[in-house]
N, C-alpha and C positions, 0 to 999 in steps of 0.2 A: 319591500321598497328597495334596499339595498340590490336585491336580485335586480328587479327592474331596471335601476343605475347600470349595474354590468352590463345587463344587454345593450342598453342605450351608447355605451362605451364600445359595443362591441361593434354597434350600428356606425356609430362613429369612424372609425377603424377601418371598415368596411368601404363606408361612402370615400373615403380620403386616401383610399389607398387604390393603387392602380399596380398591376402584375409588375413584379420583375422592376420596380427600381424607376418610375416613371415619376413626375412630379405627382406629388398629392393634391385632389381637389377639396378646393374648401367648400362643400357643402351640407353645411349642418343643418342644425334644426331642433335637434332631439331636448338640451340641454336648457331652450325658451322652453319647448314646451314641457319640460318637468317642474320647469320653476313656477311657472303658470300654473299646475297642476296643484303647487304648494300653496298657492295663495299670493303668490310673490309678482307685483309688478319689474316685468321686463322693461320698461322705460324708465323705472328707477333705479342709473345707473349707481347711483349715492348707494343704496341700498344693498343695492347685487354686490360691490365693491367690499362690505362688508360682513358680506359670507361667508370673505374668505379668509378669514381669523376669527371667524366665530367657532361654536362649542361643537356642531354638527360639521362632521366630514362630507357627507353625503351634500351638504347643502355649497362647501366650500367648494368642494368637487365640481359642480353644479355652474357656481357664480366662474370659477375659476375657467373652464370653456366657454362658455358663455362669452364672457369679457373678450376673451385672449381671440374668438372666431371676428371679434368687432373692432382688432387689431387696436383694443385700450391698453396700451403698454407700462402704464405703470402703475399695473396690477405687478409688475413682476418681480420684485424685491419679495411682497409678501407672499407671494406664489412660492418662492426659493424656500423661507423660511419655512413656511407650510411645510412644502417638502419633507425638508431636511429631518424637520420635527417627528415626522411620521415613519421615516425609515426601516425603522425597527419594528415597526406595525409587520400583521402574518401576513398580509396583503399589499404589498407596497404601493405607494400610490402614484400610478402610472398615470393619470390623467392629467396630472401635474404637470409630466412631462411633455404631454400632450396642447396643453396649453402655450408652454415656453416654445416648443415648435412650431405651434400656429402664431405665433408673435415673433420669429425670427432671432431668437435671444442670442445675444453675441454669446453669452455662456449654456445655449440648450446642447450643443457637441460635446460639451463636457460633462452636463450631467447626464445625458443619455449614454455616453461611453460609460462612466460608473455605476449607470444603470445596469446596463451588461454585466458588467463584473460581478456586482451584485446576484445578480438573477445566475450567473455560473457558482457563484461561492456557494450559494444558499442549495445550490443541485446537489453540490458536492458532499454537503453537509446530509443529505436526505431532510431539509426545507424545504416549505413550499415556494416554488417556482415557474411563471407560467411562461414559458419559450415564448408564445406567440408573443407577447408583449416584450420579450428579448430582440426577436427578429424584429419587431417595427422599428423598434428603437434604432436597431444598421438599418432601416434602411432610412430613419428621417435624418438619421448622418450624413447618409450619402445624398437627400436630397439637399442638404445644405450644406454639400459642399466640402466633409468633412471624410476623409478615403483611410482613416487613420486604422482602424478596426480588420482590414483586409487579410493580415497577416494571421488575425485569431478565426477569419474565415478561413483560407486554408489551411491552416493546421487543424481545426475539426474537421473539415472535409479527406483528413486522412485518414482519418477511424470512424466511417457512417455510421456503426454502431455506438459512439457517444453522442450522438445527434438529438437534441431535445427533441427537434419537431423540425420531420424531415422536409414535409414542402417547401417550407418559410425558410429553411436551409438553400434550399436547391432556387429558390427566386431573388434570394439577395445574392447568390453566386453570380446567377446570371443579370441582375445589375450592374455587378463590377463591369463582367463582361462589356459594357457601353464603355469604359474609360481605356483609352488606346493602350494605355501601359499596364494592363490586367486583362487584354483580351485576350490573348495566345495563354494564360496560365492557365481563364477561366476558360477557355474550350478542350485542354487538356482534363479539366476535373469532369468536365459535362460527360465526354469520354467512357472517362470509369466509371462516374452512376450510373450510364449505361449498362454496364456489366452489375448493378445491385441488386439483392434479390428481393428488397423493398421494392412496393409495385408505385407506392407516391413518390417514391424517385425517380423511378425511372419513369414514371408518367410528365410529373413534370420539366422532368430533363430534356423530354421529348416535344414539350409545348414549349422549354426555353429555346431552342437551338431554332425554335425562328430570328429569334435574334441575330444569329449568325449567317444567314442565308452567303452571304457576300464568302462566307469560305468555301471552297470548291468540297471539301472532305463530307461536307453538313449534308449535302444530299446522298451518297457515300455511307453515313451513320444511318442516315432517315430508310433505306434500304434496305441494310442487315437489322434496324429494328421490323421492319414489315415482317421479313423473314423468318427470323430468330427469335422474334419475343412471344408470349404462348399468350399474355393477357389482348383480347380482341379490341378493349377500349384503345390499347398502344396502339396495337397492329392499326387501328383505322386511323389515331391521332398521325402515325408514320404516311400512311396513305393517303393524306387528306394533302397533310402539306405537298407531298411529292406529285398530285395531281392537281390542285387547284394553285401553288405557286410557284414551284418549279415545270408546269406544263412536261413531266417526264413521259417519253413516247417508253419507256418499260414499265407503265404503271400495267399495264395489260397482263403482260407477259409474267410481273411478280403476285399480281394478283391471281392468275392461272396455275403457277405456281405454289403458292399457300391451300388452295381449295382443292389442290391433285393429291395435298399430302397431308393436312389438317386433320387428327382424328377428334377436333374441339368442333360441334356440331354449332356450337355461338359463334365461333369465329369463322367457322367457315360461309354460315348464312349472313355474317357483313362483311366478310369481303365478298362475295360475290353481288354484295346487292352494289357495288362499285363498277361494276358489268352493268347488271341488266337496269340499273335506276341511275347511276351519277353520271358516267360514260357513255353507255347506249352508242357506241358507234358500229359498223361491222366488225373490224377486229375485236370487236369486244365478245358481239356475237358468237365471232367462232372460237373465241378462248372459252364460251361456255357451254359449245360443243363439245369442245375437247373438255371440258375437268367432267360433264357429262360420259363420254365414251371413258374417262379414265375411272371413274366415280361410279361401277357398272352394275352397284345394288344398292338396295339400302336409303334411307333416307337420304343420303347424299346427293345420290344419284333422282332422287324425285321430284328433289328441289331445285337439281339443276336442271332438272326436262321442264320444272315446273314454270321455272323461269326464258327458258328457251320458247316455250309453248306462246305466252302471253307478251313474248317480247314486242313492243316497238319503237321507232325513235323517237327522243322525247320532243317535248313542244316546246318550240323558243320562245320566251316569254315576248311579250308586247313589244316593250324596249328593241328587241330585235329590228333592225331595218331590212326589208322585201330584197334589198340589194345582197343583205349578209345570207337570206336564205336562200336564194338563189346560188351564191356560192357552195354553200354546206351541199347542196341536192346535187352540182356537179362532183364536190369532192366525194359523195358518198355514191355516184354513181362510176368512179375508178376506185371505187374502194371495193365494190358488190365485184365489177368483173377483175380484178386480182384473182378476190377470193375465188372464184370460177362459178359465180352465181349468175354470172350474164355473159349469155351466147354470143357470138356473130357480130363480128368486124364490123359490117354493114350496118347492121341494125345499132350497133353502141353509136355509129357516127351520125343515125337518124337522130337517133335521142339528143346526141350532143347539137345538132341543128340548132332541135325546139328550146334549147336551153340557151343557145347563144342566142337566136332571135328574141326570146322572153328578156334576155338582160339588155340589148338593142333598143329592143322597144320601150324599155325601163328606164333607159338614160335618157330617152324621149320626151319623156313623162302620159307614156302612151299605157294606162292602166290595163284597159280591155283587152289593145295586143298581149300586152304580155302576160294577161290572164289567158287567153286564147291558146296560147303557144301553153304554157303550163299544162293545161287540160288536155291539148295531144301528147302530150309528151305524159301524163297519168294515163291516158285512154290505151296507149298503143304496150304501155308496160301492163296494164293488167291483163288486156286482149291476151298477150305475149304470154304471162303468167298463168292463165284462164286454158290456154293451149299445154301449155308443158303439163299443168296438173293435171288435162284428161290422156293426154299420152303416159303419164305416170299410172295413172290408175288403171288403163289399161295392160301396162307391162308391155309397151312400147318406145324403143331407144327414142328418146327425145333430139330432136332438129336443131343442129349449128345453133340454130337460134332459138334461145329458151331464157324465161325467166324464174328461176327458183323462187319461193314461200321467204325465202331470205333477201332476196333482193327483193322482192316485192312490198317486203314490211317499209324498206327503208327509201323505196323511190317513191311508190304511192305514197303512203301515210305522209312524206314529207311535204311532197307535191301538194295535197290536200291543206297542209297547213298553209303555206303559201294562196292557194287558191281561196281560203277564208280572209288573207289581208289584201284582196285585190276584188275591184268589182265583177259582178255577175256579167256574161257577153249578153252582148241584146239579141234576144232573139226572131228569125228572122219573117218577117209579115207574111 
């Protein structure tokens, strides 16, 4: 039973806690339904009330969250005593404290501060100590308000080796970081757990520094962790933010760069799955030509053909509006003839035609034209395509005008998408 409590605490905890220093939500639950469990009417508050200086801890426990979530506050005198009583117990009784913080206690800043001390002394001592319940304790400080603790946060952040419990370190760090007069210290410490050779540091160091987005250096760090760090869960946490919220036009080129030189076969097959599954543009494409050409045996290299092979561009989900893809299908149609995937001056200005009369006809609200114009503008690229591949296979120089297997994935298949959110042409009697 006692076990079950813990967990229930731990559920607790869980639910009311939000990363990095966020308000706590109050939604419980667990502490009705164990009392219920017990026999114990929950609507007799009379009752529950007197739990909590009764003979059972577990039930005090119990009554003592219970109350304190239904913001009945004067449970809290006997809540303190309780406490105080139990102190010296192996297991200190944290839920206690947990109560006085769900009730806003003008004195919970102070017992949760000597909470701390406590749970430091007892470390010291080789006592039982459990960190996580140290770390919640900064951080329902700092949700009420109380910054007082900050000082014994950096000074252990000097020695990561005395660190109870590195996560819950590294998340109330980055809490501070929210309060204007500790944000330049905590980005300075974020910094150097970068450089730690614990991986839950540096993982969550990596997931706090979105916090900091607004510092210019942040995407700067997010970079040389892509780079430099060997664990692949970072390398993609580094890669994830620098592409989906910094919009970085060198997500490519560092991704290209990791999979040229990576001798970690895990990390190399996610980043590259940032090429051919997240990205999917042409530059993406031929970044995985190249780590293919550079990548020239070996499993490496069969993952990147393998990927190369079944490439195409991905499908805009629903949400997308006919206006936005039409866009993307011009820009990926200067994006193909860059790369020197499409031929002939003339012919790119055909295509650009069928592309501006489709968006013409779109602002019109003319469905069928500009289904109409789409389908030449697909018909005339495959034809194009359909030609260059039998001058290839016969080992014949291909024409000014040609459409490569590469520009073909990404002007058809796009076209096609497009042509599925717009009606069928009528055809003709």
């Amino acid at each position: 039973m006692r076990i079950l409590w813990q967990l229930c605490v731990l559920l607790i905890l869980l639910n009311v806690h939000k990363l990095f220093g966020q308000e706590f939500e109050i939604t419980y639950g667990k502490p009705g339904f164990e009392l219920s469990k017990e026999g114990i009417d929950t609507t007799d508050i009379t009752k529950i009330k007197s739990l909590i200086d009764g003979e059972s801890r577990y039930m005090s426990l119990l009554a003592s969250v219970f109350l304190a979530e239904r913001g009945i506050s004067d449970i809290a005198p006997k809540i303190k005593e309780r406490y105080r009583q139990e102190m010296k117990d192996p297991l200190p009784p944290f839920d206690y404290l947990i109560a006085l913080y769900l009730l806003k206690d003008s004195e919970a800043p102070r017992y949760l501060s000597e909470f701390v001390d406590t749970i430091l002394t007892r470390h010291r001592r080789g006592q039982h100590a459990d960190p996580s319940q140290m770390y919640s304790a900064l951080e329902m400080m700092y949700n009420l308000g109380d910054y007082s603790r900050f000082p014994l946060i950096d000074s252990l952040s000097q020695n990561l080796e005395t660190i109870l419990w590195k996560p819950g370190h590294v998340q109330v760090v980055v809490a501070f970081g929210k309060r204007p007069e500790y944000r330049a210290r905590v980005f300075e410490l974020l910094k150097k757990f970068l450089t730690y050779p614990d991986r839950s540091i540096r993982i969550n160091t990596v997931i706090g520094l979105r916090q900091f987005l607004d510092i210019s250096e942040t995407r700067t760090l997010l970079r040389g962790v892509a780079l430099n760090d060997t664990d692949g869960t970072i390398i993609n946490e580094a890669i994830k933010y620098l592409y989906v919220i910094y919009k970085d036009p060198e997500v490519i080129n560092l991704c290209e760069q990791i999979c040229k030189t990576t001798i970690d076969f895990s990390v190399f097959e996610m980043v590259i799955s940032w090429l051919w599954l997240h990205i999917a543009t042409p530059p993406a494409l031929k970044a995985l030509q190249n780590i293919g050409a550079a990548r020239s045996e070996g499993e490496f290299h069969q993952w990147a053909s393998r990927q190369i092979n079944f490439f195409r561009p991905k499908k805009p989900p629903d949400t997308v509006l006919v206006s936005i893809m039409l866009d993307t299908l011009v820009s990926f149609k200067h994006q193909v003839a860059a790369l020197g995937w499409l031929g002939d001056k003339n012919f790119v200005k055909e295509l650009d035609n069928h592309l501006d009369n489709a968006k013409r006809h779109l602002t019109r609200r003319d469905s069928l034209n500009t289904a109409q114009q789409v389908r030449l503008f697909q018909e005339k690229v495959h034809r194009e395509h359909e030609r260059t591949k039998q001058k290839q296979q016969r080992g014949v120089p291909r024409d000014p005008r040609f459409v490569t297997i590469e520009a073909w994935k990404f002007l058809y298949h796009h076209a096609g998408y497009i042509l599925e959110r717009l009606p069928r042409e009528r055809k003709p009697k």
